[in-house]
VMD Tcl script that builds the backbone (N, CA, C; Angstrom):
set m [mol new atoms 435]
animate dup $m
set s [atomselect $m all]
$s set {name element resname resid chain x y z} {
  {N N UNK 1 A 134.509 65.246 -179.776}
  {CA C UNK 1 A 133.738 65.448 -180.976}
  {C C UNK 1 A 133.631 64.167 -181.781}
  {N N UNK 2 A 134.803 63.442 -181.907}
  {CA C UNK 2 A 134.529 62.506 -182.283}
  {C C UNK 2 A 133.685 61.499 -182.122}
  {N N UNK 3 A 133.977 61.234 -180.410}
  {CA C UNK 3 A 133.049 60.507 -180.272}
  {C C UNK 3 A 131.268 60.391 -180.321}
  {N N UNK 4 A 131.229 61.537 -180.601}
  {CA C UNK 4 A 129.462 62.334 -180.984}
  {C C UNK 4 A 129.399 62.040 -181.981}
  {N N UNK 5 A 130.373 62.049 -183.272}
  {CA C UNK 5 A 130.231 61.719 -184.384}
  {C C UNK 5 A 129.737 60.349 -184.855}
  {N N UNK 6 A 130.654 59.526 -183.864}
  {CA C UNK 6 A 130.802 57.996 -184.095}
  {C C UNK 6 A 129.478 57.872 -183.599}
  {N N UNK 7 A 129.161 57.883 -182.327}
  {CA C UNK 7 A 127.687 58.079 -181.834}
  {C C UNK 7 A 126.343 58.176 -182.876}
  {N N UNK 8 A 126.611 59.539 -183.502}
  {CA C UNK 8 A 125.477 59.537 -184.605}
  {C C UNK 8 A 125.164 58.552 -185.500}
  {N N UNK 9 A 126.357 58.261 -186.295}
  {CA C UNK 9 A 126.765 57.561 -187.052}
  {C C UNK 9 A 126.139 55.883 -187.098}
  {N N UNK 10 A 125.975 55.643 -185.879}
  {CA C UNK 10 A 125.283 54.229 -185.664}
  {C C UNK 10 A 124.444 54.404 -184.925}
  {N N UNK 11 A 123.942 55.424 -184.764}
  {CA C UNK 11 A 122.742 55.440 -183.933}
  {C C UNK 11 A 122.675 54.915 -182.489}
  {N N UNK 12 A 123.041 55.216 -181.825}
  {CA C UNK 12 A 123.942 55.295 -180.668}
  {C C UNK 12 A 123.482 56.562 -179.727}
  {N N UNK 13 A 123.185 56.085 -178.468}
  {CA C UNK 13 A 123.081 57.604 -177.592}
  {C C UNK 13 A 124.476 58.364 -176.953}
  {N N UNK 14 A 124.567 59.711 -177.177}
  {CA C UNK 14 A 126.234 60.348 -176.887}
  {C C UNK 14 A 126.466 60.075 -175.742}
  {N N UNK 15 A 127.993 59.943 -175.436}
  {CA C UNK 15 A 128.511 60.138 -174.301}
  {C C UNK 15 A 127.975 60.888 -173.386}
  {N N UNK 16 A 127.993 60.097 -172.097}
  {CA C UNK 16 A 127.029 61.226 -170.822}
  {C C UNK 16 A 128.362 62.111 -170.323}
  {N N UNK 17 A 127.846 63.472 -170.737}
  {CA C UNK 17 A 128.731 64.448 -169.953}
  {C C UNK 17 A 128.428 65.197 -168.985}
  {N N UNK 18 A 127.412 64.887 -168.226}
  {CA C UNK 18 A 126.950 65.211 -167.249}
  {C C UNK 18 A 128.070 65.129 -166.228}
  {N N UNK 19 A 127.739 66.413 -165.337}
  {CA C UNK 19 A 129.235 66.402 -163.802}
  {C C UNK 19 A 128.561 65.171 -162.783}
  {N N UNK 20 A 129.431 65.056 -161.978}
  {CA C UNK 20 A 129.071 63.623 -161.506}
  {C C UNK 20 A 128.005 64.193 -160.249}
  {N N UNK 21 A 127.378 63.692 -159.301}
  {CA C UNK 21 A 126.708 63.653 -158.374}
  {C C UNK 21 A 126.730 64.408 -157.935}
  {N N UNK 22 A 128.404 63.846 -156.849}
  {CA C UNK 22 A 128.935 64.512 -156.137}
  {C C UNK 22 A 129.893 64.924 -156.114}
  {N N UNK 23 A 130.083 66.158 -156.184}
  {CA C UNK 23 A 131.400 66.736 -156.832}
  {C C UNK 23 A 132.560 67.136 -155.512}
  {N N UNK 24 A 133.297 66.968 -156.187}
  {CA C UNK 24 A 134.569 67.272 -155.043}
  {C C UNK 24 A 134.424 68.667 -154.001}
  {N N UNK 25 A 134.306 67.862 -153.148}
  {CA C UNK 25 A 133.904 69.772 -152.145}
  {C C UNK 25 A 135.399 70.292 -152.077}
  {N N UNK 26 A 135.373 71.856 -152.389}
  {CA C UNK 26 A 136.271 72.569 -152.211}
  {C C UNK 26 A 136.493 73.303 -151.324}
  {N N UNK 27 A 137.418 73.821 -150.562}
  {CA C UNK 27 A 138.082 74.206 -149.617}
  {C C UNK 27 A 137.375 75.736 -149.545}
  {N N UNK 28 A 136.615 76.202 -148.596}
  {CA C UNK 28 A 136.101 77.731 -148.614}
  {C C UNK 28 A 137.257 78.706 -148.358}
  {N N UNK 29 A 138.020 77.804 -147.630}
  {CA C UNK 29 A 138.892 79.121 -147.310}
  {C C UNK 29 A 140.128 79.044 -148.648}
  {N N UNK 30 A 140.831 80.125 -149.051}
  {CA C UNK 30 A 141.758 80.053 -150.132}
  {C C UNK 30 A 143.011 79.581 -149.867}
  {N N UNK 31 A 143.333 80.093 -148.648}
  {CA C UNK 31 A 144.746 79.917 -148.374}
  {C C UNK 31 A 144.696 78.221 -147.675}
  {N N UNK 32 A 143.857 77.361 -147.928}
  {CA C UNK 32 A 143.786 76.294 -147.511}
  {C C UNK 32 A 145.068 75.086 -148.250}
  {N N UNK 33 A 144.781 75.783 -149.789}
  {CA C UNK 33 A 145.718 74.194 -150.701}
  {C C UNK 33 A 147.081 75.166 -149.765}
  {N N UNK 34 A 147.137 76.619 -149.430}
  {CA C UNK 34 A 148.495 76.940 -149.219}
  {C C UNK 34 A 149.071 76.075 -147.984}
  {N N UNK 35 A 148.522 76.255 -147.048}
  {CA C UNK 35 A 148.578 75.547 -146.049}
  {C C UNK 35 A 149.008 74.382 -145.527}
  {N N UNK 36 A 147.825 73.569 -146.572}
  {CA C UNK 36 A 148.449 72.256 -146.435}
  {C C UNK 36 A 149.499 71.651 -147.379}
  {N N UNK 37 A 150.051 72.257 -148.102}
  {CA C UNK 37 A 151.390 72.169 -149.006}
  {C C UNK 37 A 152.559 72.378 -147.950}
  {N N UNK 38 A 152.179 73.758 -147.211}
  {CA C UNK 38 A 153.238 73.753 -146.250}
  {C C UNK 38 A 153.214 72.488 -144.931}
  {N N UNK 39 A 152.548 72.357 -144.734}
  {CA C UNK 39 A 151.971 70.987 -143.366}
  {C C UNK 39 A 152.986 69.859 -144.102}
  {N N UNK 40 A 152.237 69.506 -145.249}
  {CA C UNK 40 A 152.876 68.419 -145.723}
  {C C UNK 40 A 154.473 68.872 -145.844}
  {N N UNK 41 A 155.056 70.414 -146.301}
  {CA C UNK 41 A 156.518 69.856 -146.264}
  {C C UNK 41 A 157.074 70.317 -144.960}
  {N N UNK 42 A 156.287 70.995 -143.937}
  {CA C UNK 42 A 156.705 70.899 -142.356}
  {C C UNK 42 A 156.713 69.531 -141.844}
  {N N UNK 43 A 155.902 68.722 -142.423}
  {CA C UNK 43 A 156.052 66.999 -141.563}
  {C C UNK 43 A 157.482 66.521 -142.478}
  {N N UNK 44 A 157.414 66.495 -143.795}
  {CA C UNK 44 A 158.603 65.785 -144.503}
  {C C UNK 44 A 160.059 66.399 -143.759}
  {N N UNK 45 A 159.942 67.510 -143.720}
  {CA C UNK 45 A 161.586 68.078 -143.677}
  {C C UNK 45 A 161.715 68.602 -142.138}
  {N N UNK 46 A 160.905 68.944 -141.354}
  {CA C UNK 46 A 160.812 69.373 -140.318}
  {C C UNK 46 A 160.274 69.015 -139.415}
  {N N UNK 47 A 159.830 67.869 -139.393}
  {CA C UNK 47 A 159.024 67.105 -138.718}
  {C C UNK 47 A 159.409 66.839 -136.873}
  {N N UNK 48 A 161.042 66.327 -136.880}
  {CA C UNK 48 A 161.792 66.529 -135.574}
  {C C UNK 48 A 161.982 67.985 -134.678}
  {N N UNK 49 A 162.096 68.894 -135.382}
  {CA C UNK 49 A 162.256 69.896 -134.928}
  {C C UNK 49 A 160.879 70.751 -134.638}
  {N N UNK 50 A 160.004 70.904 -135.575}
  {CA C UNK 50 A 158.578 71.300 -134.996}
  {C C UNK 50 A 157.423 70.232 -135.120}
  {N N UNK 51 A 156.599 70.474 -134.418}
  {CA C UNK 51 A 155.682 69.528 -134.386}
  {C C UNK 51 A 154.498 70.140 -133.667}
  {N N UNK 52 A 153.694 71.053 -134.482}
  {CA C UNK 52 A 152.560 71.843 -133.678}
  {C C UNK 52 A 151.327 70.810 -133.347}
  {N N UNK 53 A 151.087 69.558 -133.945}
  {CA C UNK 53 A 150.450 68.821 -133.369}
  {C C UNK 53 A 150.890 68.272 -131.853}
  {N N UNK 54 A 151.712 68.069 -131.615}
  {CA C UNK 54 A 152.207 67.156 -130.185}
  {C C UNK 54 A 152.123 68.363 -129.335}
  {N N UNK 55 A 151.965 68.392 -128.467}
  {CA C UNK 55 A 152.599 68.874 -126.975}
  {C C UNK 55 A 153.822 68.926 -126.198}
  {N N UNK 56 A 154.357 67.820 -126.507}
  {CA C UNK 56 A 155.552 67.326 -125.648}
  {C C UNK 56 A 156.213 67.834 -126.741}
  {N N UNK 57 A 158.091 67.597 -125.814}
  {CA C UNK 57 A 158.977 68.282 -126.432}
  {C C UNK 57 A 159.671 67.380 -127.807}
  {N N UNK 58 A 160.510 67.506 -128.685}
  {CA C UNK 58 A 160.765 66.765 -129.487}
  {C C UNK 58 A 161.903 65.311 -129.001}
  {N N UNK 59 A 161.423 64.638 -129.471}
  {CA C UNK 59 A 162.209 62.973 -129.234}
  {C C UNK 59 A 163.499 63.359 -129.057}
  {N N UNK 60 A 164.184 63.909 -129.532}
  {CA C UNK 60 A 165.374 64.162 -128.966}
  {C C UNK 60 A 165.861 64.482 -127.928}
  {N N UNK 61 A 164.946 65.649 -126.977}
  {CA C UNK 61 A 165.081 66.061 -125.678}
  {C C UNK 61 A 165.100 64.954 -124.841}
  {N N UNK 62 A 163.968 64.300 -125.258}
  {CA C UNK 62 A 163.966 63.043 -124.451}
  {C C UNK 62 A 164.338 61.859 -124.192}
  {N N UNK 63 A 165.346 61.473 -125.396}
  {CA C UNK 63 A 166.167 60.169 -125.882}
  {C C UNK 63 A 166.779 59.726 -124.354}
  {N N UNK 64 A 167.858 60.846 -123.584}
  {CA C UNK 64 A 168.496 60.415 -122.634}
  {C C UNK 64 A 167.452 60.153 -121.302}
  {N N UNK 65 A 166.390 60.123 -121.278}
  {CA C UNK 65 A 165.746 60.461 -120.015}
  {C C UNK 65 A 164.296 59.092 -120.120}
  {N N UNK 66 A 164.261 58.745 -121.599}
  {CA C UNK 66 A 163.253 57.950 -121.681}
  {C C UNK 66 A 164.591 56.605 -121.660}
  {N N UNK 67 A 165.666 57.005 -122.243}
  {CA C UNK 67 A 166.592 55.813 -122.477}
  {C C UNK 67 A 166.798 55.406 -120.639}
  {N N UNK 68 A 167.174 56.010 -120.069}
  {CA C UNK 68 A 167.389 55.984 -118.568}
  {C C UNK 68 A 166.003 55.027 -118.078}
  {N N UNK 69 A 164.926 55.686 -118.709}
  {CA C UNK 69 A 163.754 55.324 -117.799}
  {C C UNK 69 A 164.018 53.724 -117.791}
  {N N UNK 70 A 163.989 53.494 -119.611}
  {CA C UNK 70 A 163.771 51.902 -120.137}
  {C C UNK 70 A 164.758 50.828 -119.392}
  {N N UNK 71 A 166.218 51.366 -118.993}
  {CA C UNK 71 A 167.039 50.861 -118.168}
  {C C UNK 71 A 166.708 50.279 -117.163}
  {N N UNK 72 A 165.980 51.469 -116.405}
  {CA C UNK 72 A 165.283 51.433 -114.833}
  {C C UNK 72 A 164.376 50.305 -114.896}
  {N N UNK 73 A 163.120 50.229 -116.388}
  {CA C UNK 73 A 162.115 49.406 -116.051}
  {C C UNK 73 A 162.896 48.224 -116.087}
  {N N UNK 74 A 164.081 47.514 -117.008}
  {CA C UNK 74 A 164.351 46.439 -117.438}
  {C C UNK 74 A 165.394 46.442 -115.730}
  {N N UNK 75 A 166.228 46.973 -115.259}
  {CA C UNK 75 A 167.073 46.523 -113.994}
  {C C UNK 75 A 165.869 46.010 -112.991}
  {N N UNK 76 A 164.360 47.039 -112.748}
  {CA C UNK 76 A 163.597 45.984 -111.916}
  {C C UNK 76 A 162.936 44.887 -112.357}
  {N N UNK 77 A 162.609 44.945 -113.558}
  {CA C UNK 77 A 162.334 43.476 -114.609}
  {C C UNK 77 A 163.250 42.224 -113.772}
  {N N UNK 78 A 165.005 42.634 -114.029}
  {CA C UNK 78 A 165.325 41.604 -113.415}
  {C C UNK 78 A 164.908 41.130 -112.175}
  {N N UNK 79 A 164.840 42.350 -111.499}
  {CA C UNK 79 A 165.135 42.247 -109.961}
  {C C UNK 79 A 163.971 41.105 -109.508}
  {N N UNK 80 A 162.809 41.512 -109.986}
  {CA C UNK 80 A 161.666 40.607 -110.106}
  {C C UNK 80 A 162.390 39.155 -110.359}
  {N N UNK 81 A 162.488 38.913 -111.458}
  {CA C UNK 81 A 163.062 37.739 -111.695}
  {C C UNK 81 A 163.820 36.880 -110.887}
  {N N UNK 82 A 164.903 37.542 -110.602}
  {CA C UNK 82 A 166.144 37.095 -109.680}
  {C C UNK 82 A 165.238 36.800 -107.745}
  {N N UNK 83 A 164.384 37.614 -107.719}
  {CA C UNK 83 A 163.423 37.048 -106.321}
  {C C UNK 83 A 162.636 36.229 -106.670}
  {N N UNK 84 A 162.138 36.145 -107.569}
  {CA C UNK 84 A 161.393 34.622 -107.654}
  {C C UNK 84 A 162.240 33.614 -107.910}
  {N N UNK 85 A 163.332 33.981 -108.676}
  {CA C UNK 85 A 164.275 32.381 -109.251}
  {C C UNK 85 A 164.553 31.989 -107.280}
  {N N UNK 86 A 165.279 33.072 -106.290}
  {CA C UNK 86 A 165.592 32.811 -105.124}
  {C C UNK 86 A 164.379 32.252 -104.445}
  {N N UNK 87 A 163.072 32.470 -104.456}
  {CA C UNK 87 A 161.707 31.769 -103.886}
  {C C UNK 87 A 161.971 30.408 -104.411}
  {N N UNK 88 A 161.785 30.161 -106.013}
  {CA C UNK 88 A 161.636 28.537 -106.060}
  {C C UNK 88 A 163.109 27.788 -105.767}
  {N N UNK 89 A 164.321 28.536 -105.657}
  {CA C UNK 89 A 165.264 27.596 -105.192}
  {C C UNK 89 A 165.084 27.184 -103.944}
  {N N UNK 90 A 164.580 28.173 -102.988}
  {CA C UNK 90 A 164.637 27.407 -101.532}
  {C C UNK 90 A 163.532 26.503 -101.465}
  {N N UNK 91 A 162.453 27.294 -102.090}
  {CA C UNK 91 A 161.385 26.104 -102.231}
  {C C UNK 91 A 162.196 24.562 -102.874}
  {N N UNK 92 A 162.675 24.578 -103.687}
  {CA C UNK 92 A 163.728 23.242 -104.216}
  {C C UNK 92 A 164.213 22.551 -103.179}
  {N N UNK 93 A 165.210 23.850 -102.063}
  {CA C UNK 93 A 166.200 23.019 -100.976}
  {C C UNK 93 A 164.967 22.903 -99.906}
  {N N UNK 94 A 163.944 23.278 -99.705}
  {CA C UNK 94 A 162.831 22.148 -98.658}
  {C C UNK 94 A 162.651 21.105 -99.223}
  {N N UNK 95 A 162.399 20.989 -100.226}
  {CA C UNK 95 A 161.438 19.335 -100.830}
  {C C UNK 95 A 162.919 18.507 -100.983}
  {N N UNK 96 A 164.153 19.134 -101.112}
  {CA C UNK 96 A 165.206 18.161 -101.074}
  {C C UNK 96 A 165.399 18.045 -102.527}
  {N N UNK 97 A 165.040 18.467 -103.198}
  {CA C UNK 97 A 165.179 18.654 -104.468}
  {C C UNK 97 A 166.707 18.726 -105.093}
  {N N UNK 98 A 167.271 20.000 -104.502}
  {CA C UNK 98 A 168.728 19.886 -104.798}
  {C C UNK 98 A 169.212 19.714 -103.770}
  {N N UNK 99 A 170.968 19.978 -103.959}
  {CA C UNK 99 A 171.560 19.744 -102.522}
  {C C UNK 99 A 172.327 20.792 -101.957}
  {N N UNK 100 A 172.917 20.323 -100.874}
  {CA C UNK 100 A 172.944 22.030 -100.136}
  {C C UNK 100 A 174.048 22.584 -100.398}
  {N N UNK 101 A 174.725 21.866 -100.982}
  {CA C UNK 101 A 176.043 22.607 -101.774}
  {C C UNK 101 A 175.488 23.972 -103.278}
  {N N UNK 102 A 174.788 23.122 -103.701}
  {CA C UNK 102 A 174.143 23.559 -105.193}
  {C C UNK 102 A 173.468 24.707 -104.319}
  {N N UNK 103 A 172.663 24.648 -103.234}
  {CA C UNK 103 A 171.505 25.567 -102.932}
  {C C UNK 103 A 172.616 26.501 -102.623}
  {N N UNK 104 A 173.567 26.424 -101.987}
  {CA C UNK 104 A 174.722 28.065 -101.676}
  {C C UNK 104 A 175.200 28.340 -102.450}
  {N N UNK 105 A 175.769 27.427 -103.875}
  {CA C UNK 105 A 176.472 28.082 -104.125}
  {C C UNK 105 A 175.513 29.059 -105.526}
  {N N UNK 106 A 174.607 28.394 -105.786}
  {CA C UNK 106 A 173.331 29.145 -106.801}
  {C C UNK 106 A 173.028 30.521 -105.658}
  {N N UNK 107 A 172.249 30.060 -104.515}
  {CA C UNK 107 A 172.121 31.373 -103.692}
  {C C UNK 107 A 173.296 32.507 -103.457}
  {N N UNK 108 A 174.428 32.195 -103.500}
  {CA C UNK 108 A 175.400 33.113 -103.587}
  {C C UNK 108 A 175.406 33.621 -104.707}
  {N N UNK 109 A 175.432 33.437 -106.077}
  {CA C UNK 109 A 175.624 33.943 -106.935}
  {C C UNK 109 A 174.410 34.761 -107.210}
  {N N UNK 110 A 173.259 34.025 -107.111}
  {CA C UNK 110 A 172.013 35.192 -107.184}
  {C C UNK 110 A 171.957 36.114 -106.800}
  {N N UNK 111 A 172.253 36.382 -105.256}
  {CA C UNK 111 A 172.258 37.043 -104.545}
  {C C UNK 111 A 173.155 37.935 -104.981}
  {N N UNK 112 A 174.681 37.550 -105.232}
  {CA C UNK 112 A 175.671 38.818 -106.087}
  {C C UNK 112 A 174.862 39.498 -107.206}
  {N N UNK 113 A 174.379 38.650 -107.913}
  {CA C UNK 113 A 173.138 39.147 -109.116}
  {C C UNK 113 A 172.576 40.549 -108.751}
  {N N UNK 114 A 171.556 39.981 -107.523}
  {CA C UNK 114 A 170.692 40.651 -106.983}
  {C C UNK 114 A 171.011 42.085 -106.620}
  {N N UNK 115 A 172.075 41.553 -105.666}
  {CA C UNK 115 A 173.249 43.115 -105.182}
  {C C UNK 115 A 173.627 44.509 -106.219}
  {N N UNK 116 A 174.050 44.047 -107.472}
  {CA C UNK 116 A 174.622 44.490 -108.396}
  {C C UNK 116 A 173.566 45.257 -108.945}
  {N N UNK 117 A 172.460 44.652 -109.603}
  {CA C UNK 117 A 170.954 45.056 -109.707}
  {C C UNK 117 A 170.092 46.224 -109.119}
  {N N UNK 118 A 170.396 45.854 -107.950}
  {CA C UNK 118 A 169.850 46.871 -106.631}
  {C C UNK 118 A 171.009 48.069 -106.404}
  {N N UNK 119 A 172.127 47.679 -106.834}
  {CA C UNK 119 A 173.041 48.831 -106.552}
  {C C UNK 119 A 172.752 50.032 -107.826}
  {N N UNK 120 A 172.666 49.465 -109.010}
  {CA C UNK 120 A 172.571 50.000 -110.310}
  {C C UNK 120 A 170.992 50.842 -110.048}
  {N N UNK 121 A 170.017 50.229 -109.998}
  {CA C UNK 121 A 168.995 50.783 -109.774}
  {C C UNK 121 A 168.743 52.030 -108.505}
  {N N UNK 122 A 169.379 51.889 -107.394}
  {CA C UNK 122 A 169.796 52.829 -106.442}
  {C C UNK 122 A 170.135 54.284 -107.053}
  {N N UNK 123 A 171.637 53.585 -107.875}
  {CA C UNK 123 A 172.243 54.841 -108.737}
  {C C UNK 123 A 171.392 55.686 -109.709}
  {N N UNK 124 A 170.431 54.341 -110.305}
  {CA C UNK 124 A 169.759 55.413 -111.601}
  {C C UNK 124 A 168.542 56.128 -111.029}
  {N N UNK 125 A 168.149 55.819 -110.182}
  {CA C UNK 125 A 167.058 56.372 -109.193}
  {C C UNK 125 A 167.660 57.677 -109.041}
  {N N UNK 126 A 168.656 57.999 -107.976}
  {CA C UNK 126 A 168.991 59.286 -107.707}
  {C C UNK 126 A 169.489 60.131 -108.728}
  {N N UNK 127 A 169.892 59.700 -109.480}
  {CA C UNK 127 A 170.700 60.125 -111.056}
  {C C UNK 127 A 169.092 61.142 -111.733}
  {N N UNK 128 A 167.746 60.366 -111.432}
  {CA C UNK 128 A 166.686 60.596 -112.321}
  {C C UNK 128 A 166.027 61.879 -110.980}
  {N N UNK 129 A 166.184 61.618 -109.712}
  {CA C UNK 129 A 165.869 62.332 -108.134}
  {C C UNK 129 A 166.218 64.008 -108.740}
  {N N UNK 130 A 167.801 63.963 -109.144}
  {CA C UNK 130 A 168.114 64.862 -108.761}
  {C C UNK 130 A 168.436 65.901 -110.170}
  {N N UNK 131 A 167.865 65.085 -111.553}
  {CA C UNK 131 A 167.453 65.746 -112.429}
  {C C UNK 131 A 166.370 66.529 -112.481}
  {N N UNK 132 A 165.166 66.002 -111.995}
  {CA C UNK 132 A 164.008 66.251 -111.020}
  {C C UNK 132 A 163.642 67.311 -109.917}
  {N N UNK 133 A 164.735 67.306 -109.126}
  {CA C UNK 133 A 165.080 68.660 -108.772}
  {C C UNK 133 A 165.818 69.269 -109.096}
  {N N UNK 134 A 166.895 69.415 -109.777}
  {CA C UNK 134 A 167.211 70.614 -111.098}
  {C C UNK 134 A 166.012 71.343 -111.694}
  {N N UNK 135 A 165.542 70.233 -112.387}
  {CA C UNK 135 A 164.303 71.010 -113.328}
  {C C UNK 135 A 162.914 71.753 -112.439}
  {N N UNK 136 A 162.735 71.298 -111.175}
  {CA C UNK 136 A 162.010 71.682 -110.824}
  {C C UNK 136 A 162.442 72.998 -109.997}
  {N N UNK 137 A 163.765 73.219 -109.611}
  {CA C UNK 137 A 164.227 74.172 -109.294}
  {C C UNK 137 A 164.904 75.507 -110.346}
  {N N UNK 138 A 165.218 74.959 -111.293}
  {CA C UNK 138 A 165.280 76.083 -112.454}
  {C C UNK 138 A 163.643 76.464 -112.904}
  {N N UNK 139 A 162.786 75.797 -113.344}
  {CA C UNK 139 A 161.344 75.997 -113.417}
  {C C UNK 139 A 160.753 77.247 -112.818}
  {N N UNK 140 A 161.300 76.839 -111.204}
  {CA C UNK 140 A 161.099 78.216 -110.357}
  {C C UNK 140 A 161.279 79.235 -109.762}
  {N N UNK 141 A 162.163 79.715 -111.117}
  {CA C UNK 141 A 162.644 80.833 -111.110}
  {C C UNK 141 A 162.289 81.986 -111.817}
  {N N UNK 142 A 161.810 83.007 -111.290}
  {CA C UNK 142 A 161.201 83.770 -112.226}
  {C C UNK 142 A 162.113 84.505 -113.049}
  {N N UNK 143 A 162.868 84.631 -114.217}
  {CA C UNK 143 A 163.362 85.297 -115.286}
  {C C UNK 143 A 162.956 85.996 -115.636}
  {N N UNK 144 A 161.736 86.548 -115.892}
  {CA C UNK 144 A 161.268 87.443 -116.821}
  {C C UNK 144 A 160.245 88.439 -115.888}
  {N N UNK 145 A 160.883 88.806 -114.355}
  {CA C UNK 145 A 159.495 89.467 -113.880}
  {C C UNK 145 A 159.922 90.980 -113.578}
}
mol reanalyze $m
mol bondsrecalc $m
mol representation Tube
mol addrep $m
C-alpha cells in the first residue's frame, strides 16, 4: 500500500503486480510433494540399504567379490609387466648390454616374481570358479515349488 501511495504521490506508475509469465508448473498428481519428501529422505538415510533406482544388489554385497576382482586385475597388471621387463632383459643380454651374471641373477628373481604372481592368481581364480558354482548351484534350486 505504501508503495501505491508513494507512487501517486510523485506521479509515478504503480508497482507491476502482474503474475509472472510463466508460472511454476505444479505437480497434477497430489501425493507428488509426498513422495518426493520421502525419495529425498530414502536417498539421505537409506540410501545403502534400498535403492529402487539401481538393479544390482547393494555395495556391500559386493565389496568382497569386486575387492577380489580388483586384486585379480592388478596380480595380472603385474604379470604383464614382469613379461615384458623379462622380454627387454634378454633383449639387453643379446646386444651385450648387460652381463651374464646380472642377466641370471635379475632373471631369477623375476622369474620368482613371476611364480608367486601366477601362483596367487591361480588361487584367486578358483577361489572366484567355485563361488560361481555355489551360486549357480544354489540359484537352481527350486524352493518354493
Amino acid at each position: 500500500m505504501k508503495q501505491l501511495r508513494r507512487a501517486q504521490n510523485y506521479n509515478q506508475a504503480p508497482p507491476n503486480y502482474e503474475p509472472s509469465i510463466n508460472p511454476k508448473p505444479r505437480p497434477l498428481d497430489p501425493h507428488a510433494r509426498i513422495k518426493n519428501s520421502f525419495n529425498s529422505f530414502n536417498n539421505k538415510h537409506l540410501s545403502h540399504l534400498f535403492n529402487p533406482n539401481e538393479e544390482i544388489s547393494p555395495s556391500y554385497y559386493n565389496n568382497a567379490e569386486n575387492s577380489t576382482m580388483d586384486n585379480l586385475i592388478q596380480l595380472k597388471q603385474e604379470r604383464f609387466g614382469l613379461k615384458e621387463t623379462l622380454k627387454k632383459l634378454e633383449a639387453k643380454f643379446d646386444q651385450g648390454i648387460i652381463t651374464e651374471v646380472d642377466y641370471f641373477r635379475t632373471y631369477k628373481n623375476l622369474q620368482k616374481d613371476l611364480y608367486l604372481i601366477e601362483s596367487k592368481i591361480e588361487k584367486i581364480s578358483q577361489n572366484l570358479e567355485e563361488e560361481h558354482t555355489f551360486k549357480r548351484n544354489f540359484d537352481q534350486k527350486g524352493f518354493y515349488s
